[in-house]
PAZAPA-4460 file (N, C-alpha, C; in steps of 0.05 Angstrom, whole numbers, plus 32768, in hexadecimal, padded with zeros to 4 digits):
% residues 277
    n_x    n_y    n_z   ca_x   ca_y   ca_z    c_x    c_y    c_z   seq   type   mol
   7B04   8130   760B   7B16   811A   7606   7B33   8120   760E     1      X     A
   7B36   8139   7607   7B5D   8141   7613   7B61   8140   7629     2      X     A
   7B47   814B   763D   7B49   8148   7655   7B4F   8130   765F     3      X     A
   7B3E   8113   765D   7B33   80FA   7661   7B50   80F2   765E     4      X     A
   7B61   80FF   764A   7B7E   80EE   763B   7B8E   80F8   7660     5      X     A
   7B88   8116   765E   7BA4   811D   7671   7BA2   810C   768D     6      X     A
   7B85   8108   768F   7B83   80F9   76A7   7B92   80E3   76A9     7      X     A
   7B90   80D4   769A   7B97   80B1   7694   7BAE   80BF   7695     8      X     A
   7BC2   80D4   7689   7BD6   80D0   7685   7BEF   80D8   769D     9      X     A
   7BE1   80E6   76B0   7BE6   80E9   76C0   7BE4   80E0   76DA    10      X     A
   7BC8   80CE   76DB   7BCA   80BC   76F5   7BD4   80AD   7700    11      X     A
   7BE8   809D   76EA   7C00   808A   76F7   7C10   8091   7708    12      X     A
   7C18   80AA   7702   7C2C   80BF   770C   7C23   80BF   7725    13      X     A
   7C08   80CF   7727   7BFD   80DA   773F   7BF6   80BE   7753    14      X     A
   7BF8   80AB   7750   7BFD   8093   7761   7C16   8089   776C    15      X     A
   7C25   8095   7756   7C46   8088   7766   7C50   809F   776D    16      X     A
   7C3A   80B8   7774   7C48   80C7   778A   7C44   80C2   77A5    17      X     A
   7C5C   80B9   77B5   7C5B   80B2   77D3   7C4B   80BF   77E3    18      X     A
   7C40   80D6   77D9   7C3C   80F1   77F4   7C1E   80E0   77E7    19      X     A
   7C18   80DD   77D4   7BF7   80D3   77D2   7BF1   80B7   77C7    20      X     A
   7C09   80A7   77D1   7BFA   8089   77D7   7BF3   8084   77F1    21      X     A
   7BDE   806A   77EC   7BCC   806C   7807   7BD6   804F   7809    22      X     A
   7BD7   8049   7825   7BD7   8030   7834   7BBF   8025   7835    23      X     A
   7BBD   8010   7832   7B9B   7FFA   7836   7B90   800C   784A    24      X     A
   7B9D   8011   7866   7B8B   801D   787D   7B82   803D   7871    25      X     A
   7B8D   8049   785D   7B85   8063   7854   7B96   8071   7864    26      X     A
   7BB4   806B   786D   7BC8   807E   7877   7BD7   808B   7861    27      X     A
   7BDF   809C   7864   7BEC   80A6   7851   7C13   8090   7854    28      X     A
   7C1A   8084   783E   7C35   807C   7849   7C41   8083   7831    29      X     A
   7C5F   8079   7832   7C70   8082   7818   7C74   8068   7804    30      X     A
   7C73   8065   77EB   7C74   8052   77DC   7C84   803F   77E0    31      X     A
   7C9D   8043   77F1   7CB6   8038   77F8   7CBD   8043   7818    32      X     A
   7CBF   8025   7822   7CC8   802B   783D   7CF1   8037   7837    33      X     A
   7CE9   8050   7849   7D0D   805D   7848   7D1E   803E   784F    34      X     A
   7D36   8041   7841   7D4B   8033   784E   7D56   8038   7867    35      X     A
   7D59   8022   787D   7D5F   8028   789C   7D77   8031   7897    36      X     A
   7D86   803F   78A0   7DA1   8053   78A2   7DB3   8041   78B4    37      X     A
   7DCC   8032   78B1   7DD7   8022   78B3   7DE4   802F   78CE    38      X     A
   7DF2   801E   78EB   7DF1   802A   78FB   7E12   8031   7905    39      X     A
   7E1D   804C   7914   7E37   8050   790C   7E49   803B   791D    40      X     A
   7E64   8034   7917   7E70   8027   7918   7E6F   8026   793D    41      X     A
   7E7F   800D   794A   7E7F   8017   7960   7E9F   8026   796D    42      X     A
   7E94   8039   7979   7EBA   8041   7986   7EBA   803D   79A4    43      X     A
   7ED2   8038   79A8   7EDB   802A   79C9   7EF7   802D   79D2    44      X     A
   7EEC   8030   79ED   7F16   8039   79FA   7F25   801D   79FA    45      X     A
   7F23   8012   79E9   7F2E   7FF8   79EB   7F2D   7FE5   79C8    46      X     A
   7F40   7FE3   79C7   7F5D   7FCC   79D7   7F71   7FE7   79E4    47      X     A
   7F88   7FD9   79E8   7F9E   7FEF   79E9   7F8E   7FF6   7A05    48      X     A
   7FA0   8009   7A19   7FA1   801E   7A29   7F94   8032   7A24    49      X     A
   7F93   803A   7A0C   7F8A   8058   7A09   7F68   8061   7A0C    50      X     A
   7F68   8071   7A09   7F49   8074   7A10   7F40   8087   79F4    51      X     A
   7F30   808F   79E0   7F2B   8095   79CB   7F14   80A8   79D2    52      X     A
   7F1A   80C4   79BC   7F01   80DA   79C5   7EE7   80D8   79BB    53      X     A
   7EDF   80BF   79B3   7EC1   80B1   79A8   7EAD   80B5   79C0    54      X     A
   7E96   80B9   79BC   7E8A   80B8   79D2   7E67   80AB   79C9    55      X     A
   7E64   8096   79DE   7E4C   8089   79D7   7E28   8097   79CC    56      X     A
   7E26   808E   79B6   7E0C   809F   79A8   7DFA   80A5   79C0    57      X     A
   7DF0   80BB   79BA   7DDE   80C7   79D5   7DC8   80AA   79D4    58      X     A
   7DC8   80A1   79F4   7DB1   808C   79F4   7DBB   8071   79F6    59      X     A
   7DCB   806F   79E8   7DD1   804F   79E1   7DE6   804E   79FA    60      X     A
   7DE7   8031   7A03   7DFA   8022   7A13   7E08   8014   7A07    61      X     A
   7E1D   8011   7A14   7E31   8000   7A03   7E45   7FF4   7A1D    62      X     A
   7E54   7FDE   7A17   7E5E   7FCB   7A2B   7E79   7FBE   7A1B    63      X     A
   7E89   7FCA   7A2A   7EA6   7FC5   7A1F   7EB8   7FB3   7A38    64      X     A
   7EBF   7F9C   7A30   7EC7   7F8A   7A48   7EDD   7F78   7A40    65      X     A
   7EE8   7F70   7A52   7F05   7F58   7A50   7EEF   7F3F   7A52    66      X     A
   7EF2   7F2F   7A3A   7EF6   7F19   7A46   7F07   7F05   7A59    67      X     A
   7F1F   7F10   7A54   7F33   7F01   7A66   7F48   7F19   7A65    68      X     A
   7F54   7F26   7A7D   7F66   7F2E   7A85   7F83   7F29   7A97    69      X     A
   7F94   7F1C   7A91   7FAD   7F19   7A9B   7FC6   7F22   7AA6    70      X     A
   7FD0   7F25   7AB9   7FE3   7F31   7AB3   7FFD   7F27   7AC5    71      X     A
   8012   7F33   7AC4   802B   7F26   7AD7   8041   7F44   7ADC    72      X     A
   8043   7F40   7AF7   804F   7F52   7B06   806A   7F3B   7B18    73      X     A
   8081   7F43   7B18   809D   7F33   7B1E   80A8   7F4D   7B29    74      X     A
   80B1   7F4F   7B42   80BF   7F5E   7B53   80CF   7F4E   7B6C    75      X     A
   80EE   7F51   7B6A   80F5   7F47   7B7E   80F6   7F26   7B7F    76      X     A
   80F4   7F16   7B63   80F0   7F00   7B5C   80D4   7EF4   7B60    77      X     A
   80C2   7F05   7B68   80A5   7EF9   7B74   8092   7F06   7B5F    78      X     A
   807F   7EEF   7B56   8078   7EF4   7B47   8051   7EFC   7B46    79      X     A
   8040   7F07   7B42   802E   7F0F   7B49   8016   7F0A   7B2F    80      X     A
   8006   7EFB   7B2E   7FF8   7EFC   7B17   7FDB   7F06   7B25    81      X     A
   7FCB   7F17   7B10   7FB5   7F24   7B0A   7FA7   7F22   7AF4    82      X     A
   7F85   7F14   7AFB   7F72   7F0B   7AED   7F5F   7F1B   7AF0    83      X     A
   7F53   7F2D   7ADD   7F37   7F32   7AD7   7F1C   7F1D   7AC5    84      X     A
   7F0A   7F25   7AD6   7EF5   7F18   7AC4   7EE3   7F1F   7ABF    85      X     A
   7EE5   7F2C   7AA6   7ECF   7F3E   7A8E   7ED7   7F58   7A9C    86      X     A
   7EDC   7F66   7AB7   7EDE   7F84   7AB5   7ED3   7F95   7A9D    87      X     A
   7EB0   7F91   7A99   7EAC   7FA2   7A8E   7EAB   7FBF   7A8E    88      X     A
   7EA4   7FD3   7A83   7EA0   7FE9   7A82   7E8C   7FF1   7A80    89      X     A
   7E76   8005   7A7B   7E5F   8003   7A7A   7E50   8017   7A6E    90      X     A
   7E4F   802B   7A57   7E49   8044   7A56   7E2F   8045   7A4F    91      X     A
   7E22   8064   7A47   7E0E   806D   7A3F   7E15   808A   7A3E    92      X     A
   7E04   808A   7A25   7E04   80A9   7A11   7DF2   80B4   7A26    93      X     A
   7E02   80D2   7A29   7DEB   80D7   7A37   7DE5   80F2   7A23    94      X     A
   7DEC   80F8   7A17   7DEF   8110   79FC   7E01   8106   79DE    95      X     A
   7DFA   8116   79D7   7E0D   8114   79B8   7E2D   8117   79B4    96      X     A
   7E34   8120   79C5   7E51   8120   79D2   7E59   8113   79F2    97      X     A
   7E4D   810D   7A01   7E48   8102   7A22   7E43   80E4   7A26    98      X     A
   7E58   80DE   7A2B   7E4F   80CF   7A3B   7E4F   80C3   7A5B    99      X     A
   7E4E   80B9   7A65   7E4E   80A3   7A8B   7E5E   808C   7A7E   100      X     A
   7E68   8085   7A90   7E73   806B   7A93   7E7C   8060   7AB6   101      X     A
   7E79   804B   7AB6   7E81   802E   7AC7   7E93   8025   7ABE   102      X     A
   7EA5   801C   7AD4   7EB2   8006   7AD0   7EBA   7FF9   7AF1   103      X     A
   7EB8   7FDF   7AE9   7EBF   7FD2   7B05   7EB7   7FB3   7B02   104      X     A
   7ED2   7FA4   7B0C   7ED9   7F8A   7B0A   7ECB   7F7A   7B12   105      X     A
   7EB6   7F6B   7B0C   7EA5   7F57   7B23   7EB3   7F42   7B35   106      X     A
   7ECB   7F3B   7B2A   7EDC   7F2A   7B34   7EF8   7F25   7B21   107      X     A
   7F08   7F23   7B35   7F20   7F24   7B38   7F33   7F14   7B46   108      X     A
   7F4C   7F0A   7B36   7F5E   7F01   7B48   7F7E   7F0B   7B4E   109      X     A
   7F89   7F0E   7B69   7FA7   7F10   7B69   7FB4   7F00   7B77   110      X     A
   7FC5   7EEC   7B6A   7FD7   7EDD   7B72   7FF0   7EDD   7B72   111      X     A
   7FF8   7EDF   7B92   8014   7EE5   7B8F   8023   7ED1   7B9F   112      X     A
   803E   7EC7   7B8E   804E   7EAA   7B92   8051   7EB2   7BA8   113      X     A
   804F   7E9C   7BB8   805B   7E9B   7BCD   8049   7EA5   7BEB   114      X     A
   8033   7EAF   7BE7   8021   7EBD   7BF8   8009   7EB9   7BF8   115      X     A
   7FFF   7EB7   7BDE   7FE1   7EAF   7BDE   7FCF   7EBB   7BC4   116      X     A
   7FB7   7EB6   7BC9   7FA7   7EBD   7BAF   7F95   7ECC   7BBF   117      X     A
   7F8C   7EE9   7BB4   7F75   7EFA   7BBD   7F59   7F00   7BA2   118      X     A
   7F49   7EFC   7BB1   7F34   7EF8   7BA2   7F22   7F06   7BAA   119      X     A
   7F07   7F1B   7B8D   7EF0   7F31   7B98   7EF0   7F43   7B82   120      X     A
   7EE6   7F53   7B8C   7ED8   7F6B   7B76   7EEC   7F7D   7B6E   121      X     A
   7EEA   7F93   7B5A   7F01   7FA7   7B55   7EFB   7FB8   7B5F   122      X     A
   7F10   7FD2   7B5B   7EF5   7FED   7B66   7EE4   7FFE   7B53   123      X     A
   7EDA   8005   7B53   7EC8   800F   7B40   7ED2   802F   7B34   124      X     A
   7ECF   802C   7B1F   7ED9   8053   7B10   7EC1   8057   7B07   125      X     A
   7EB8   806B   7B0B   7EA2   807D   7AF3   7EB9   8096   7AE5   126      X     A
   7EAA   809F   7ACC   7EBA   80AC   7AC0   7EA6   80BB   7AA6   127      X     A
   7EAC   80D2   7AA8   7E98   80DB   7A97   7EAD   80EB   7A7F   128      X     A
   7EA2   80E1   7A64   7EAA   80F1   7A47   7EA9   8106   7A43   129      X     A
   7EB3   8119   7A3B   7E9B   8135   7A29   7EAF   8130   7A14   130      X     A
   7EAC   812C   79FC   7EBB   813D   79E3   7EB4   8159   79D7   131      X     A
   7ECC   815E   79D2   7ED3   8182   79CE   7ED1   817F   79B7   132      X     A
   7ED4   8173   79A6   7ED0   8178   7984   7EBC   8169   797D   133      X     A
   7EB6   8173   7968   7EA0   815E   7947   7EA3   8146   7953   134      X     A
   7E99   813A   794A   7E9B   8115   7949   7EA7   8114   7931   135      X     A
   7EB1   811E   7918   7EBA   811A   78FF   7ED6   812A   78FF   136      X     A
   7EDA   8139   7919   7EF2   8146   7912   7F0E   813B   790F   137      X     A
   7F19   813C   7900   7F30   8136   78FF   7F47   812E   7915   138      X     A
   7F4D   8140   7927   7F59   813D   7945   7F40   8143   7950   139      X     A
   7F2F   812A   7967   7F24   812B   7976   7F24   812D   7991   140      X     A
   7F22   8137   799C   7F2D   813F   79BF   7F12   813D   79DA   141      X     A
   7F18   8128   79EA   7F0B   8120   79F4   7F0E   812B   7A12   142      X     A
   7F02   8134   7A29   7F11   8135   7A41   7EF9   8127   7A57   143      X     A
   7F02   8110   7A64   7EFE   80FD   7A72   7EFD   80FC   7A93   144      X     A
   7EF4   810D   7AA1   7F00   8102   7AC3   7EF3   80F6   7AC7   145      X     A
   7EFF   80E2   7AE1   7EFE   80C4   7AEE   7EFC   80CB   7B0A   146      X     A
   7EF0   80B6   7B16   7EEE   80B2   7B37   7EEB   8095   7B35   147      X     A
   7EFE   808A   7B4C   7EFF   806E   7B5B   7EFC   806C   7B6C   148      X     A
   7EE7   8057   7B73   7EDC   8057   7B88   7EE2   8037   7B98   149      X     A
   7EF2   803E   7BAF   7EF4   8021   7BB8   7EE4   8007   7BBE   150      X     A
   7EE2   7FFC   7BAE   7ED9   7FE8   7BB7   7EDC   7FD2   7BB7   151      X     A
   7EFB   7FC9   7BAF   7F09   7FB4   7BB5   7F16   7FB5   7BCE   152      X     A
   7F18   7F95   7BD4   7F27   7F92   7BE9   7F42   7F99   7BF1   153      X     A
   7F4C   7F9C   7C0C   7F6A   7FAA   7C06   7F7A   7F8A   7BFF   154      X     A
   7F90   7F9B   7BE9   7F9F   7F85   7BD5   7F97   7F82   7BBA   155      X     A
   7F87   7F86   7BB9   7F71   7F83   7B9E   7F77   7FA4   7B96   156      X     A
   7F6F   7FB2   7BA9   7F6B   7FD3   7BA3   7F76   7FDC   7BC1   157      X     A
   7F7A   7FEE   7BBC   7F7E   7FFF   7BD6   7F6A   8010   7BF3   158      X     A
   7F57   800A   7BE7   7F43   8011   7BFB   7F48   8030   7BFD   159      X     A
   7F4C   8048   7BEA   7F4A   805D   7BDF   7F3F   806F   7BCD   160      X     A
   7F24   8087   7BCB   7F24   8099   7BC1   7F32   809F   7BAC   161      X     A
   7F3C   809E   7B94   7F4B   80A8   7B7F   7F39   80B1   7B65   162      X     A
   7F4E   80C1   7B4E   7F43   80D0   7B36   7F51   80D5   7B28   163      X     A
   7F4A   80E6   7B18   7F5C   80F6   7B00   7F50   8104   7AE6   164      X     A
   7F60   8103   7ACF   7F57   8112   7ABD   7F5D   8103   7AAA   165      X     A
   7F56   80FA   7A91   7F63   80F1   7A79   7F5C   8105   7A5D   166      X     A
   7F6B   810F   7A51   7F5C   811C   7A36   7F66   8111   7A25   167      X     A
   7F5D   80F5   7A10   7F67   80EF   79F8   7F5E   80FB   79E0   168      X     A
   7F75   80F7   79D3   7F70   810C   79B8   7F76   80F2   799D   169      X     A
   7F65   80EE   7992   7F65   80E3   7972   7F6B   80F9   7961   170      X     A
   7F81   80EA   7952   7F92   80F6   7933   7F8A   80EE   7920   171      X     A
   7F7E   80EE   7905   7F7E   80DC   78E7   7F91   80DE   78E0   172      X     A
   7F9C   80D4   78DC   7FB1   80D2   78BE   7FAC   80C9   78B7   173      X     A
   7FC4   80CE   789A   7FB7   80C2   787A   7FB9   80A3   787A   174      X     A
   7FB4   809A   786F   7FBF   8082   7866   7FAE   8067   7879   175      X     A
   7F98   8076   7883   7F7C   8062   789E   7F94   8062   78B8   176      X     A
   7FA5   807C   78BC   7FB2   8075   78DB   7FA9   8088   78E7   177      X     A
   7FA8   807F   7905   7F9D   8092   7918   7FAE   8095   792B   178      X     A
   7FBA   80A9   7933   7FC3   80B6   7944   7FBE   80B5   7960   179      X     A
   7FC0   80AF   7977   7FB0   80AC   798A   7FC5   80BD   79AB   180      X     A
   7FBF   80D2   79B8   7FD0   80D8   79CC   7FBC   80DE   79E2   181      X     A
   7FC5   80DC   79F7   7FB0   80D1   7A14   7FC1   80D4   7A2B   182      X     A
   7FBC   80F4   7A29   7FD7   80F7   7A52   7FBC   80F7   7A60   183      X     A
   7FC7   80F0   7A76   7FB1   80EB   7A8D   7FC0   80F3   7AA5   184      X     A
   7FAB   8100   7AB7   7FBE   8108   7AD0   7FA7   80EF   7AE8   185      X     A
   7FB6   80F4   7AF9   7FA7   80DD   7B0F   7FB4   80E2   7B37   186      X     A
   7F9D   80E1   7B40   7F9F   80EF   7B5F   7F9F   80D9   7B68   187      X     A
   7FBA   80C9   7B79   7FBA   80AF   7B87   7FBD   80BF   7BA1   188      X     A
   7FB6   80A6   7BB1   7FBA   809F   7BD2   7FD9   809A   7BCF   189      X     A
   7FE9   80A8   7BE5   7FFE   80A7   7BED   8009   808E   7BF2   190      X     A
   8015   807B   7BEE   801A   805E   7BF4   801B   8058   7C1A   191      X     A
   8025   806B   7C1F   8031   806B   7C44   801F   8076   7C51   192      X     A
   8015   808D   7C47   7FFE   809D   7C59   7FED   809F   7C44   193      X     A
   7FD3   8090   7C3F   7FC1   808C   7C2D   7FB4   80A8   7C2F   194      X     A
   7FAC   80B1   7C47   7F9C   80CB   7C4E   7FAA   80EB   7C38   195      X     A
   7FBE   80E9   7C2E   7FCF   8100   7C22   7FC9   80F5   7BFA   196      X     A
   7FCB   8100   7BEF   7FCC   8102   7BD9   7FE0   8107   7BC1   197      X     A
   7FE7   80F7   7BAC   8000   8102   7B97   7FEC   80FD   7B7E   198      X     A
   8010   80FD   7B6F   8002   8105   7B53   8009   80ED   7B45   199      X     A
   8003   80E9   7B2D   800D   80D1   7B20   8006   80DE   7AFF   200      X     A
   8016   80DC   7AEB   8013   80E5   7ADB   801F   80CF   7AB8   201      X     A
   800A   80CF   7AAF   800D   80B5   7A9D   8004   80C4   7A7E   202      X     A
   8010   80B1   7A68   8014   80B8   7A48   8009   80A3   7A3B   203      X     A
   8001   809E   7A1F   7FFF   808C   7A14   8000   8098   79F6   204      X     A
   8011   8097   79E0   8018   8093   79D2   8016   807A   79C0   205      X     A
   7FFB   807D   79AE   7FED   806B   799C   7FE5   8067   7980   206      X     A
   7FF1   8056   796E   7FF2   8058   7958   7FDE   8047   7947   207      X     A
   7FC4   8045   7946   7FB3   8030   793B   7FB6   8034   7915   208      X     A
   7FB7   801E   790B   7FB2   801D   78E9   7F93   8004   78E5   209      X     A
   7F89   8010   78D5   7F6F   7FFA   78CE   7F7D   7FEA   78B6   210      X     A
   7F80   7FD2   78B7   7F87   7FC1   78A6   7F70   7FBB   788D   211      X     A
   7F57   7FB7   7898   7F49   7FB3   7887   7F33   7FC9   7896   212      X     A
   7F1B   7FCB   788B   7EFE   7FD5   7897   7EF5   7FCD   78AF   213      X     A
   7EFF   7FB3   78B8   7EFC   7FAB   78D2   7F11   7FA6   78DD   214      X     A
   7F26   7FA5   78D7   7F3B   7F9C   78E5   7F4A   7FB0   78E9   215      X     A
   7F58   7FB1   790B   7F63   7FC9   7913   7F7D   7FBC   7922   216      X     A
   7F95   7FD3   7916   7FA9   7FC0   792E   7FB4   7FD9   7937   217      X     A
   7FBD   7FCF   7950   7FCE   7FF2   795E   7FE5   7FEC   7973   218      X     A
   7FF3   7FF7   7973   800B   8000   7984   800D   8013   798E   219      X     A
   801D   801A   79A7   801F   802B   79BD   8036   8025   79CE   220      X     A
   8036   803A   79D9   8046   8043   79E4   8035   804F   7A12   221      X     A
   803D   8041   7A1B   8039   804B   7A3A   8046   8056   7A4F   222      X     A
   8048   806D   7A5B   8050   806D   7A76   8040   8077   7A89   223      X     A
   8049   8071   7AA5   8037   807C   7AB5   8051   8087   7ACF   224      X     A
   8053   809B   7AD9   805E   80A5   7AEF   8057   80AE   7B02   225      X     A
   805D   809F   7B11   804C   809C   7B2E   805E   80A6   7B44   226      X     A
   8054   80C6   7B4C   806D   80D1   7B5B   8062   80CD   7B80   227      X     A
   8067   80BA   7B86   805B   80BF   7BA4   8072   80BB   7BB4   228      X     A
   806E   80D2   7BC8   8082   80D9   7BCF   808D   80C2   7BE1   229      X     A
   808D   80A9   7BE3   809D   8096   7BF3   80AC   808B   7BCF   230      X     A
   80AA   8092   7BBE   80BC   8091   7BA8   80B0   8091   7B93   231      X     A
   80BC   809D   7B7E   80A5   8094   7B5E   80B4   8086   7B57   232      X     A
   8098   8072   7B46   8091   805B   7B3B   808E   8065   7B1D   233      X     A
   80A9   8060   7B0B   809D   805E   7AEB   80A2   8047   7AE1   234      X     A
   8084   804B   7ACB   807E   802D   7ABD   807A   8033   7A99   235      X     A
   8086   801B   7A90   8088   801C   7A76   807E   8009   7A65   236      X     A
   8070   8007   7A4F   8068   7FF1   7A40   8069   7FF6   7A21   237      X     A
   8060   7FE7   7A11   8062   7FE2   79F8   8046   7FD2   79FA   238      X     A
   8035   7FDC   79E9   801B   7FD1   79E5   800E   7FC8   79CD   239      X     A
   8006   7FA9   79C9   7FFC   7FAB   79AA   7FDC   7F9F   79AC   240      X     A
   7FD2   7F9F   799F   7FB4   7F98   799D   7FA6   7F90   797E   241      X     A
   7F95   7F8D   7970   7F81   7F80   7966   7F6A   7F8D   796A   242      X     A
   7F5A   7F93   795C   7F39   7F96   795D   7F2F   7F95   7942   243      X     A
   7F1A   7F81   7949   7F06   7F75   792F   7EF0   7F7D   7933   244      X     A
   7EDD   7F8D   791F   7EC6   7F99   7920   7EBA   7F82   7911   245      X     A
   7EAB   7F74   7918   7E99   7F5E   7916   7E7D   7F63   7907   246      X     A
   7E79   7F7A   791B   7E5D   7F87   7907   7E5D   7FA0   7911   247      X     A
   7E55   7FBE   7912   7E4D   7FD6   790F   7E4D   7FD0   7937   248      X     A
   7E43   7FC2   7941   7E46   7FC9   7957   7E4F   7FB7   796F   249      X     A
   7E5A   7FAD   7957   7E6B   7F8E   796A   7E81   7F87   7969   250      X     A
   7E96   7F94   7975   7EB2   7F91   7972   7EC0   7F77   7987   251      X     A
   7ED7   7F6C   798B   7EEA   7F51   7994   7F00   7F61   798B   252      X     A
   7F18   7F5A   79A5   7F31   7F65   79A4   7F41   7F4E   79AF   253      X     A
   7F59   7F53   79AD   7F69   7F4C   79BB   7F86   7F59   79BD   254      X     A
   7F97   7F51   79CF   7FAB   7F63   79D4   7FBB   7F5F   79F1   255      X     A
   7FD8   7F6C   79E9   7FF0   7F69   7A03   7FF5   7F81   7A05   256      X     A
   7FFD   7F86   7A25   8010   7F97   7A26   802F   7F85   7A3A   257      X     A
   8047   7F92   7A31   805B   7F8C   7A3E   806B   7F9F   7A44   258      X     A
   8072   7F97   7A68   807F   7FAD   7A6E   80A2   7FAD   7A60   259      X     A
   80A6   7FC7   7A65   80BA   7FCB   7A5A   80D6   7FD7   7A7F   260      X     A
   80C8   7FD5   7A89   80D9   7FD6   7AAF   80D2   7FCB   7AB7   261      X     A
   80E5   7FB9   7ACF   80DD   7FAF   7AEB   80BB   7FBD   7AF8   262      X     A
   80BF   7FD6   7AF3   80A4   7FE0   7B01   8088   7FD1   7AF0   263      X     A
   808B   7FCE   7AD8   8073   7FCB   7AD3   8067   7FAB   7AC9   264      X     A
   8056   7F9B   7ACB   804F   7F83   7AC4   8061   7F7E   7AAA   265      X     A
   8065   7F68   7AAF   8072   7F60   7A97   806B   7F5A   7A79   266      X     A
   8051   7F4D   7A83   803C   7F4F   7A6F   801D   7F4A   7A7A   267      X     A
   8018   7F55   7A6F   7FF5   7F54   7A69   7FED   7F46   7A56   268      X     A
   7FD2   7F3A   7A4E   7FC7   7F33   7A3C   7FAD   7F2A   7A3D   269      X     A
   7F9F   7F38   7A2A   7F7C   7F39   7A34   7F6E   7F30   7A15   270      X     A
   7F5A   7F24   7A12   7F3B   7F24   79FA   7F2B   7F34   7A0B   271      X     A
   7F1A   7F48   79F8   7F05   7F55   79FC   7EEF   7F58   79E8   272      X     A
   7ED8   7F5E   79F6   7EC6   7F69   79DE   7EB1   7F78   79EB   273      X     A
   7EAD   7F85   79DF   7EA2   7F9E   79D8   7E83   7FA7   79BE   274      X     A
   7E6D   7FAF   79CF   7E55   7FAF   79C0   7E44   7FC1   79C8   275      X     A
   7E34   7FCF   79B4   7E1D   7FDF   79B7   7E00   7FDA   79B4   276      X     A
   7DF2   7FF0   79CE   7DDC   7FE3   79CA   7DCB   800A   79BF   277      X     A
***
């Protein structure tokens, strides 16, 4: 009879152990399907200029694009406007820190008063990620080289070979601010003798705060110096932007930049969005 008791009293137990409940088909399963693990947020070189040391989960693609890109260039009283449309980007994880990327305009416009409107493709960059630190670290440091490859028309692009380097580095600070600094060096075609090569050397100085859990706003700071030897070209801006995380992997931005010299557009202003697959 004591026996007969321990049985009964213990077989409930021995059924609501997962490792020995049985599925109708006689599989072994667990009493409770696990909870799916919610998926990480998404990160992107965009809004703003800057480019961020996130790098796409090994595997997944993700597509970061303008919806509408604008901009205005005034030199000499003539005034020059420039249209993108969607200029997406295009990446994939190719490791846990690595990734590839695309980018290149499917169409484009430049209109300039007084001369005409040019119309066609952009040129195309590939550009590959590695990050040097954790994905959780604190200052994250990313280093990035680029190749452009012509394939816009001349006016549009230059019909030139070009590259460079970018290494952006993410800061936390307290208070949900992030720190953001991004020198980039870059190998142009000579303006006069395309065949020779200079240097061009650019900053970005970036201050993002999260307003809410989804809501991101940021400011910056730009230059770019462009030393070719028929003269350098420096350019200056003030940059602000917007980004709304919509869902875990669906972000919408928007955002200006305005120049701050004759040399550089006066303003810009673009919507984008940005998603993972």
């Amino acid at each position: 009879m004591f026996v007969k008791k321990a049985i009964l009293a213990i077989l409930p137990a021995l059924l609501a152990t997962p490792a020995l409940a049985q599925s109708a088909s006689g599989q072994t399963a667990p009493a409770t399907a696990p909870a799916a693990s919610a998926p990480s947020p998404i990160c992107t070189d965009r809004p703003t200029r800057s480019n961020f040391a996130c790098t796409v989960p090994d595997g997944a693609v993700q597509i970061e694009a303008d919806g509408f890109n604008w901009s205005r260039l005034t030199q000499g009283g003539v005034a020059t406007d420039t249209v993108l449309y969607t200029n997406p980007t295009v990446k994939l994880g190719v490791t846990s820190s690595t990734d590839i990327e695309a980018n290149w305009v499917p169409y484009e416009s430049v209109h300039t008063q007084g001369v005409g409107t040019l119309r066609g493709v952009g040129d195309l960059v590939l550009r590959l990620k590695q990050r040097l630190t954790p994905a959780d670290a604190k200052v994250s440091i990313a280093i990035l080289p680029y190749i452009k490859a012509p394939t816009a028309r001349l006016g549009i692009g230059n019909g030139q070979w070009e590259g460079g380097v970018i290494i952006p580095a993410n800061i936390a600070l307290p208070k949900d601010f992030t720190l953001t600094l991004v020198p980039e060096v870059d190998v142009l075609a000579d303006g006069v003798d395309p065949a020779r090569r200079h240097v061009q050397v650019q900053q970005v100085v970036n201050l993002g705060k999260a307003l809410t859990p989804t809501l991101t706003l940021y400011g910056e700071l730009w230059t770019a110096q462009n030393f070719d030897p028929a003269g350098t070209v420096a350019q200056y801006s003030a940059d602000f932007a917007f980004a709304w995380l919509m869902r875990p992997t669906l972000q919408l931005d928007f955002g200006g930049n305005f120049g701050l010299n004759k040399a550089t557009p006066g303003a810009q202003l673009y919507v984008g969005v940005s998603t993972r697959f």
